[in-house]
TORLUMRO-108763 format. One line per field, with one value per atom (N, C-alpha, C): residue in one letter; atom name; x, y, z. Coordinates in pm, 1 decimal, decimal comma. Each point is the difference from the previous one (the first is absolute). Example, Ala and Ser with C-alpha at 12.3 -4.5 7.8 and 13.67 -1.06 7.14 Angstrom:
<sites>
code (A:A:A:S:S:S)
site (N:CA:C:N:CA:C)
xx (1319,0:-89,0:90,0:-35,0:82,0:-77,0)
yy (-569,0:119,0:120,0:105,0:119,0:109,0)
zz (780,0:0,0:0,0:-72,0:6,0:73,0)
</sites>
This chain:
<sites>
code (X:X:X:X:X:X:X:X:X:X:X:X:X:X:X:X:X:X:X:X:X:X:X:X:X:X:X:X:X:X:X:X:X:X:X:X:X:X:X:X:X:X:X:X:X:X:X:X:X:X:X:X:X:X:X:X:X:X:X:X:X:X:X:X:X:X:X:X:X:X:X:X:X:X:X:X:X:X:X:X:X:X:X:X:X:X:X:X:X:X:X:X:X:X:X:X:X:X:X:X:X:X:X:X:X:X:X:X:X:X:X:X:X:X:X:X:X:X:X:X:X:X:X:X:X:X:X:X:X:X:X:X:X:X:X:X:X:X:X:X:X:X:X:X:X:X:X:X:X:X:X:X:X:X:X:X:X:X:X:X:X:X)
site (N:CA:C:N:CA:C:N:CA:C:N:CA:C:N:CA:C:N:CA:C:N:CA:C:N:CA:C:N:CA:C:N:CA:C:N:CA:C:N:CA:C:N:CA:C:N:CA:C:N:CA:C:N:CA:C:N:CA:C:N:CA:C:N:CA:C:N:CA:C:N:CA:C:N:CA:C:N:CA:C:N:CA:C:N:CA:C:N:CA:C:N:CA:C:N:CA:C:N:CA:C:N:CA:C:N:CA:C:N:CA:C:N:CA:C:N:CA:C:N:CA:C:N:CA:C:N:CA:C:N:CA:C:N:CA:C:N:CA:C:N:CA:C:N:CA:C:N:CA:C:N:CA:C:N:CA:C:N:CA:C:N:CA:C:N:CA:C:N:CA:C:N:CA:C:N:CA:C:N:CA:C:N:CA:C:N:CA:C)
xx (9694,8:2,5:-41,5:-127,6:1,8:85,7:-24,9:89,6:23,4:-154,7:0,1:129,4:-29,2:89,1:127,4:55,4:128,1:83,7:-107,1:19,2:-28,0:-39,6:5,5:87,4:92,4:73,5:147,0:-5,4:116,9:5,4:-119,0:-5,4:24,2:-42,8:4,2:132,3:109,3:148,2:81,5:51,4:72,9:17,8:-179,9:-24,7:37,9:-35,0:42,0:138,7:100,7:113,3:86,5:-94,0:53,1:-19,0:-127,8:-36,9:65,6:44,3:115,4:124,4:69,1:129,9:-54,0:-41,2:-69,0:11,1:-149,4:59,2:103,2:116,8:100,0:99,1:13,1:59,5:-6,4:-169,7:-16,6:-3,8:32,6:20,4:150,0:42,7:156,7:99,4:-86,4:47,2:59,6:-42,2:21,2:134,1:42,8:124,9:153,0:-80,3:134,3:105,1:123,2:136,2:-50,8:69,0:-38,5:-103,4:-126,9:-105,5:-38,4:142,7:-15,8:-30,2:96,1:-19,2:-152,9:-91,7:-96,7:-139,9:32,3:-84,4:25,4:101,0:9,4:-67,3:5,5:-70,1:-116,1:-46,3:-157,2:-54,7:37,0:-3,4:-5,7:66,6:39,8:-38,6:-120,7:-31,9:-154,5:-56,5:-127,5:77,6:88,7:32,8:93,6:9,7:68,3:-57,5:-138,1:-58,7:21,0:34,1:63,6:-131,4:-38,4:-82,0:-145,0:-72,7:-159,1:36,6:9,4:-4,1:57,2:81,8:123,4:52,1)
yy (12868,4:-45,8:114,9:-30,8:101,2:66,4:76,2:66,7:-121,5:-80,2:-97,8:-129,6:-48,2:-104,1:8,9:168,6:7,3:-14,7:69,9:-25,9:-104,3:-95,3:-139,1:-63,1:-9,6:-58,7:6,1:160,0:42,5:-44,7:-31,3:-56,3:-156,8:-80,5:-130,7:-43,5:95,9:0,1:45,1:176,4:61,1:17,4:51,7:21,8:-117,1:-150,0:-55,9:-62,0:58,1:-17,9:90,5:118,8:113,1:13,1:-116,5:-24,4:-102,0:-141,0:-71,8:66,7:68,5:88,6:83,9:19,1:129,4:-156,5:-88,2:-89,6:-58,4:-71,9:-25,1:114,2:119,8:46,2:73,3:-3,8:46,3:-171,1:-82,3:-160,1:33,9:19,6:-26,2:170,4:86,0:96,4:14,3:-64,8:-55,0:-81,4:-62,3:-47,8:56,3:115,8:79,3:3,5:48,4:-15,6:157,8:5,9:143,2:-16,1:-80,5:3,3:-55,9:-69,9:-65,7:46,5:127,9:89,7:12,9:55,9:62,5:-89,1:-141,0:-101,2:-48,8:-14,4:-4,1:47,0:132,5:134,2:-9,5:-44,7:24,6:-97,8:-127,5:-188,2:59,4:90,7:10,0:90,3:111,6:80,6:0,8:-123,2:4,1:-94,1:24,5:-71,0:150,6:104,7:167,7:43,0:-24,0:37,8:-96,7:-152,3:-110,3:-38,1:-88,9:-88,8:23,5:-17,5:55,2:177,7:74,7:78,2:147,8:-98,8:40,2:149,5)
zz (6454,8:135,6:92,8:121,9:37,8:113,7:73,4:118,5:107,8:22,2:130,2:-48,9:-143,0:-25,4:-14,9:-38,9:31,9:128,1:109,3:110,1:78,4:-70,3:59,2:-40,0:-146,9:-51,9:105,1:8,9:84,9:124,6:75,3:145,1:-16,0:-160,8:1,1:11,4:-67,2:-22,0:40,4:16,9:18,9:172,8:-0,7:176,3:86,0:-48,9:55,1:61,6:-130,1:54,1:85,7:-20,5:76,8:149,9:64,9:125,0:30,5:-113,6:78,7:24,3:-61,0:53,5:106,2:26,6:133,0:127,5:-10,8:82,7:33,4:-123,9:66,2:42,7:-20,9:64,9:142,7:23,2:152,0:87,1:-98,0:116,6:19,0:-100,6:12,0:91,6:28,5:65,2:164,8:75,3:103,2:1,1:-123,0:27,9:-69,2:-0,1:-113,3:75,8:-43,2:124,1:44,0:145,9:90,7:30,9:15,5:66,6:97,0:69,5:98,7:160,5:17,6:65,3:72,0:-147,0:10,3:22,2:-90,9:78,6:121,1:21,5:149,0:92,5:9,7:63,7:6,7:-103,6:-46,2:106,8:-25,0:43,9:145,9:51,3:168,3:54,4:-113,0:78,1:81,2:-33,2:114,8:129,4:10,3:156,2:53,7:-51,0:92,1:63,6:30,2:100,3:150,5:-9,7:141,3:-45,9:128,7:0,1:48,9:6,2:64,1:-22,5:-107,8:-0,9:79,4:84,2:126,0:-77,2)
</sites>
C-alpha cells in the first residue's frame, strides 16, 4: 500500500471521526455550565458604545 492510500484510508475513517468530536464539541461549548456570564457579555457588547455611536 502506498504512502497516498494509507493516508486516505486514515482520512476515510479515523480523521473522520476525529472532526466529528471536534465539531460536536465546539457546537456544544457555548452551553457548558459557567458560560453564561461570558455569553452574555459577548451578546451585549456591540450595544457599550449607546446608540448612533453616542
Amino acid at each position: 500500500m502506498s504512502f497516498y492510500d494509507t493516508l486516505r484510508h486514515f482520512a476515510d475513517s479515523y480523521g473522520l471521526v476525529v472532526m466529528l468530536l471536534i465539531f460536536l464539541a465546539l457546537c456544544a461549548w457555548p452551553f457548558r455550565p459557567g458560560s453564561k456570564n461570558r455569553n452574555r457579555a459577548a451578546a451585549r457588547s456591540i450595544f457599550k458604545d449607546g446608540i448612533d455611536g453616542e
